[in-house]
FIDREN-109782 format. One record per residue (C-alpha): residue number from 0; residue in one letter; chain; x, y, z. Coordinates in Angstrom, 3 decimals, decimal comma. Example, Ala and Ser with C-alpha at 12.3 -4.5 7.8 and 13.67 -1.06 7.14 Angstrom:
2
(0 'A' 'A' (12,300 -4,500 7,800))
(1 'S' 'A' (13,670 -1,060 7,140))
END
This chain:
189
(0 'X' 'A' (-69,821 58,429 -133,002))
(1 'X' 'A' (-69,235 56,798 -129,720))
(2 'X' 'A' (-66,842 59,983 -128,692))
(3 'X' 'A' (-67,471 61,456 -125,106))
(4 'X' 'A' (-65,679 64,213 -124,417))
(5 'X' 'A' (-66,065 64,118 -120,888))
(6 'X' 'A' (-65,355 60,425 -119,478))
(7 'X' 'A' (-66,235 59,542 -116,542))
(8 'X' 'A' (-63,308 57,988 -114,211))
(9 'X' 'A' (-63,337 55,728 -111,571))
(10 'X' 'A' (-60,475 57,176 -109,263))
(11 'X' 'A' (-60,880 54,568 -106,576))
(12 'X' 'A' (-58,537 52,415 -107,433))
(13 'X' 'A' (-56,128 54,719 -108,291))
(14 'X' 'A' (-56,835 56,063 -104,675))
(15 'X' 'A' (-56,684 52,674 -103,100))
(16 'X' 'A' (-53,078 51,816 -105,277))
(17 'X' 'A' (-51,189 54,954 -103,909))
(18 'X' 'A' (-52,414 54,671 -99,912))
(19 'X' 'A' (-51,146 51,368 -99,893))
(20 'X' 'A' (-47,893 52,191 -101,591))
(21 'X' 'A' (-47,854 54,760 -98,789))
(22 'X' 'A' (-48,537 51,659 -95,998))
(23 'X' 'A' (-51,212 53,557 -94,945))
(24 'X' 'A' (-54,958 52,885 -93,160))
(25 'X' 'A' (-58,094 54,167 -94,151))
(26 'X' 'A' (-58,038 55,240 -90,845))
(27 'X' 'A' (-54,844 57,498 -91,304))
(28 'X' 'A' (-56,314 59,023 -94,485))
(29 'X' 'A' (-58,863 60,121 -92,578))
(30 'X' 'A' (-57,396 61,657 -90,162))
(31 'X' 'A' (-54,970 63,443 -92,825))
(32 'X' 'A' (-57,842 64,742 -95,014))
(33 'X' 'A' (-60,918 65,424 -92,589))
(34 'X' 'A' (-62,874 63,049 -94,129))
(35 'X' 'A' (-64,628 59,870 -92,525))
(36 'X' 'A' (-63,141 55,909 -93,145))
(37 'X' 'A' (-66,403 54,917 -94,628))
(38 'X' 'A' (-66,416 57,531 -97,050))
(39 'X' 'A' (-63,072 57,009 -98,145))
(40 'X' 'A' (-64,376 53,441 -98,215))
(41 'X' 'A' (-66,962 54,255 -100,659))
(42 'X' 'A' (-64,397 55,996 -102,455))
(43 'X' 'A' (-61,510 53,256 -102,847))
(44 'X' 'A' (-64,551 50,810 -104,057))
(45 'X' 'A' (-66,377 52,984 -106,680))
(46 'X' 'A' (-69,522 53,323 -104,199))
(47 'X' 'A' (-69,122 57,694 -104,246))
(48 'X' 'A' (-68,192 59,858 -106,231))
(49 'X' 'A' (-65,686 62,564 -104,610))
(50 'X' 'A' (-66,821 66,400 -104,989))
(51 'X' 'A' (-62,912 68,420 -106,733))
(52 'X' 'A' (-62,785 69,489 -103,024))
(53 'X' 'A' (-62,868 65,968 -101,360))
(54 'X' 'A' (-60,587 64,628 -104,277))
(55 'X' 'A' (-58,348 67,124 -103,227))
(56 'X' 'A' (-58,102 66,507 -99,683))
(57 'X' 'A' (-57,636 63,074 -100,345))
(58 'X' 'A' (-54,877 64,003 -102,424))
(59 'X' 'A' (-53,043 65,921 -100,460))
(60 'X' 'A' (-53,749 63,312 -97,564))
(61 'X' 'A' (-51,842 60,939 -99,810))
(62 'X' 'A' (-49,249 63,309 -100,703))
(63 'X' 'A' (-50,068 63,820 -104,431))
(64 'X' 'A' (-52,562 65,975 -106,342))
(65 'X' 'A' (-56,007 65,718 -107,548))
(66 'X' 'A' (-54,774 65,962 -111,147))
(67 'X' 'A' (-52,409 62,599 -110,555))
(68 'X' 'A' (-55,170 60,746 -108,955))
(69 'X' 'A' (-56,844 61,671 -111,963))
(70 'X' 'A' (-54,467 60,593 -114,549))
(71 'X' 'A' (-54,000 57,007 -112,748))
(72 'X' 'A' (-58,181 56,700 -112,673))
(73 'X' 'A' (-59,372 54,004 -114,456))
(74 'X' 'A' (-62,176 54,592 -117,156))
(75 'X' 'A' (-65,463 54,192 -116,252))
(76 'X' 'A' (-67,026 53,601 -119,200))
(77 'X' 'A' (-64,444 52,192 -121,934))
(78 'X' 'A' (-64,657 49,919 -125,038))
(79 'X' 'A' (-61,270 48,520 -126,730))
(80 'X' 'A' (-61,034 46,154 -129,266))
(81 'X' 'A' (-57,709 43,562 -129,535))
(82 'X' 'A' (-57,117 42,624 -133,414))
(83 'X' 'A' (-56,267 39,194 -133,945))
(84 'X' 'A' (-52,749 39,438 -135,492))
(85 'X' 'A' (-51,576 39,015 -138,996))
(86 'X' 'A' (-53,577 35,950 -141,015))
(87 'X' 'A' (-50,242 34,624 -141,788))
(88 'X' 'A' (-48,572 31,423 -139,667))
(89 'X' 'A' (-48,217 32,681 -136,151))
(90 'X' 'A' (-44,943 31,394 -133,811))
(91 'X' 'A' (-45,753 28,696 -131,638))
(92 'X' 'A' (-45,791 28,795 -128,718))
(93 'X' 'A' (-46,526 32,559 -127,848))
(94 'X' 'A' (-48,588 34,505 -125,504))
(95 'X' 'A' (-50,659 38,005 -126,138))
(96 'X' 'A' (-52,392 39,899 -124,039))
(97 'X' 'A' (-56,865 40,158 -124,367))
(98 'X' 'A' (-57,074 43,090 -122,988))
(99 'X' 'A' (-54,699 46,291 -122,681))
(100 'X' 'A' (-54,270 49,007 -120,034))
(101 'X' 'A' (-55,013 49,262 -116,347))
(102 'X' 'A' (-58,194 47,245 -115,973))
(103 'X' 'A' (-60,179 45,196 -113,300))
(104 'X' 'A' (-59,840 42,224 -115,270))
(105 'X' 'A' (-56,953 40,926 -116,963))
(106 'X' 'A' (-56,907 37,789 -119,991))
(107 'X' 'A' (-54,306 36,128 -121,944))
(108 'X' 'A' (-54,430 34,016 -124,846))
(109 'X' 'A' (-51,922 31,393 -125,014))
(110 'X' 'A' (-51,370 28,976 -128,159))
(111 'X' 'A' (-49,007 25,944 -128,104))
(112 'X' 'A' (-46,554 24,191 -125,816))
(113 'X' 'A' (-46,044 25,897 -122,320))
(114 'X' 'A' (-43,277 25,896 -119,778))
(115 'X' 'A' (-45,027 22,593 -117,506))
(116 'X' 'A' (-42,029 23,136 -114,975))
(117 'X' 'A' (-43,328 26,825 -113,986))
(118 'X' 'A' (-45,350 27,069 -111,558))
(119 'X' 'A' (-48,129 30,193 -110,582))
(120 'X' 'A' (-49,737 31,625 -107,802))
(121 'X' 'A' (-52,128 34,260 -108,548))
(122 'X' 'A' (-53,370 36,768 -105,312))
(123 'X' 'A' (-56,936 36,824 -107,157))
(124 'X' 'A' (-59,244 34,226 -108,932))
(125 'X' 'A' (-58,547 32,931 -112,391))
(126 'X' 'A' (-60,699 31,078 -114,772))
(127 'X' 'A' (-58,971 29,041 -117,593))
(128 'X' 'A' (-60,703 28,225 -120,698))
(129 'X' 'A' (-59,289 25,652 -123,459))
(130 'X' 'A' (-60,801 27,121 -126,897))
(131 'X' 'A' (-58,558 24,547 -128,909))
(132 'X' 'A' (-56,163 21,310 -127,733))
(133 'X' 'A' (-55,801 19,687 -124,518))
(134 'X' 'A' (-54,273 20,261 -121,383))
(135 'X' 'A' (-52,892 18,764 -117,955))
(136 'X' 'A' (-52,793 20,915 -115,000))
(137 'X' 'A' (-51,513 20,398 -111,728))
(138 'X' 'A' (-53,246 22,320 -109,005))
(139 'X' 'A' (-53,059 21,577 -105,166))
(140 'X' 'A' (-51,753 18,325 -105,678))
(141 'X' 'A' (-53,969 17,170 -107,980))
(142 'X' 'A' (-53,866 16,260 -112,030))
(143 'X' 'A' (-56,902 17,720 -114,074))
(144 'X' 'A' (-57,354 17,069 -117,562))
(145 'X' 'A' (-58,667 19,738 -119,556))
(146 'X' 'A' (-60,220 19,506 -123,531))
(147 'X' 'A' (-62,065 21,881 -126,109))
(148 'X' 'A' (-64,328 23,518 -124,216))
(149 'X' 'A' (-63,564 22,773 -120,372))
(150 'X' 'A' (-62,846 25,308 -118,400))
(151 'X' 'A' (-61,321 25,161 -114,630))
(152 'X' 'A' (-61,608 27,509 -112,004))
(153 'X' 'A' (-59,004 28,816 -109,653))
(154 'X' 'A' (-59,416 30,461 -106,162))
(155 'X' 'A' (-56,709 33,413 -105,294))
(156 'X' 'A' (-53,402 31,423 -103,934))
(157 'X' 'A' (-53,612 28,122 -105,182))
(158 'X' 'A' (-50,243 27,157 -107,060))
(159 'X' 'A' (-50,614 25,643 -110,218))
(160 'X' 'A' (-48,719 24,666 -113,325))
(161 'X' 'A' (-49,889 23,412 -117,007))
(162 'X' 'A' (-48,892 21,805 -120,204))
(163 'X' 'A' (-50,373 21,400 -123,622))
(164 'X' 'A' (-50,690 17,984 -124,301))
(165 'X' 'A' (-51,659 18,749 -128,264))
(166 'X' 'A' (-49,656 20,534 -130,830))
(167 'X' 'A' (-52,374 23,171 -131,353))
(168 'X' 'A' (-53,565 24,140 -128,027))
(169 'X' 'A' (-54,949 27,288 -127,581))
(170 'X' 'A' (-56,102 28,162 -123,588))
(171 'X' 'A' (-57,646 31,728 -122,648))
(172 'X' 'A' (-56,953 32,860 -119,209))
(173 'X' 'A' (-58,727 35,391 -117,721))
(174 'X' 'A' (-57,978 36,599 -114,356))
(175 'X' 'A' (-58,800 39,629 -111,634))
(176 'X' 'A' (-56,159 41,624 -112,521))
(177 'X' 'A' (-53,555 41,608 -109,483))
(178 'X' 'A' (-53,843 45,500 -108,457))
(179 'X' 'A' (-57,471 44,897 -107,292))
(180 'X' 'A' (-57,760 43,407 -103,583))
(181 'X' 'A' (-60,918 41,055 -104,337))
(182 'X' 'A' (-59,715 38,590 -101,962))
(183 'X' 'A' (-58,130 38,478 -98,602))
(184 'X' 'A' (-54,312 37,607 -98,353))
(185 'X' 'A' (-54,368 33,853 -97,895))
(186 'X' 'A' (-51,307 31,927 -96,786))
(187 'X' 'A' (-48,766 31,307 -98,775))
(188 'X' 'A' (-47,481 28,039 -98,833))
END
């Protein structure tokens, strides 16, 4: 039950992860496989579907084949299930990952004390959720305070760093995962 033998893949990403590793344009691809930039568009952002002929001369404008493009496609239509671990005493403080594979969307659980004196910078937006505990964060020069049930929202690029301020603290973090271009480059400071 719940078995398809045939799943559908989305291959733009895939496509979109190997012309940049190439430096390349839409506009070059195009010009390499014949095919028009707003098509390949459609393609890198799940908008079309490529016929096994297009797929190919993408491929081969990229310098791979059809069947690699393939293999690096992300599922279209997936469902995976993390198991909380063991119901023994867990180590504290430790991290584990919500979801697995090569996704769109990427979360973490983290329970206890954190490193306060490392600081992040994601590329895309992250929301951070306390489920249990308290926090302090640090973001763009300002202190935020965070208990059960608060959640605070990050833009791509701001630098950040957090603490637990309770023995227990349990924080869910779920950002776009940092293959996927969902916002524009923004300054580093």
């Amino acid at each position: 039950m719940g078995d398809h033998k045939e799943q559908s893949l989305r291959v733009g990403a895939a496509v979109r992860r190997r012309r940049r590793a190439l430096d390349l344009t839409l506009a070059a691809v195009a010009e390499r496989s014949g095919l028009s930039v707003p098509f390949l568009s459609q393609i890198e952002n799940d908008r079309a579907r490529p016929s096994r002929s297009s797929l190919e001369k993408v491929a081969d404008a990229l310098r791979t084949t059809a069947v690699e493009l393939l293999a690096a496609a992300d599922p279209a239509c997936s469902v995976d299930v993390v198991r909380a671990e063991g119901a023994g005493p867990l180590p504290q403080p430790r991290t584990r990952s919500l979801v697995r594979g090569h996704h769109q969307m990427h979360a973490s659980e983290f329970i206890g004390d954190h490193d306060a004196g490392r600081e992040f910078q994601y590329r895309n937006d992250q929301l951070m959720y306390v489920a249990d505990g308290a926090v302090e964060i640090e973001a763009e020069g300002r202190a935020y305070r965070l208990g059960r049930g608060d959640t605070l929202y990050l833009t791509g690029g701001v630098r950040h760093r957090w603490r637990a301020t309770e023995s227990d603290t349990r924080v869910i973090v779920v950002a776009v995962a940092e293959h996927i271009e969902a916002v524009r480059d923004r300054p580093r400071r």
